[in-house]
C-alpha positions, 0 to 999 in steps of 0.5 A: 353752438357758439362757433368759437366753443366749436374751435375750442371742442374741436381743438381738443379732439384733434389733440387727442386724436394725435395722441391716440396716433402717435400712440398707435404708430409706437404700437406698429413699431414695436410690432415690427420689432417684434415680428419675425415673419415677413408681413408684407406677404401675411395673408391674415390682415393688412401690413404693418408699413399699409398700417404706418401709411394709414396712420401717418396720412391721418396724422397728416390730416389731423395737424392740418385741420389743428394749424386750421384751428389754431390760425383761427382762433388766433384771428378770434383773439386779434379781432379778425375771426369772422372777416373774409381774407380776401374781401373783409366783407364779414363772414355769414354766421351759418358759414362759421357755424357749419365750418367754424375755422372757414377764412373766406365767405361763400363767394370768395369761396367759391372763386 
């Protein structure tokens, strides 16, 4: 696949992934609203606050890698998509294809 098209897929799923996030932290809240009973000692599952740090560490990740995204495809439409940052040598193909927002080729990357 055209590593471009994979920014472009990959985008959208963050940004839906996102929405399904905030979604479920509405959901949390509106449970804790509702609950009555102390769920930091519920046997039966897990606690909504261990749910609200699941879903907010997720959320964390998916705006980082989506900044990632966008930077990158930013650079396609500056004409440096595929460059190193640190050397400007250009960025082998497989590299962009396995990690289509990479900013840096295999030796720098490895530094």
């Amino acid at each position: 696949m055209d590593p471009v098209a994979s920014l472009r897929q990959r985008e959208g799923e963050l940004r839906a992934l996102l929405v399904r996030l905030d979604a479920d932290d509405d959901s949390l809240r509106h449970d804790r609203a509702d609950a009555t009973a102390d769920d930091e000692h519920d046997p039966e599952g897990s606690t909504l606050s261990g749910e609200w740090q699941r879903v907010e560490a997720l959320r964390r990740g998916a705006r980082a890698e989506l900044a990632e995204v966008e930077a990158s495809l930013a650079r396609v439409a500056d004409g440096g998509y595929g460059i190193c940052a640190r050397c400007g040598s250009p960025i082998p193909a497989e590299r962009l294809e396995v990690r289509p927002h990479a900013t840096m080729c295999v030796a720098c990357a490895s530094l």
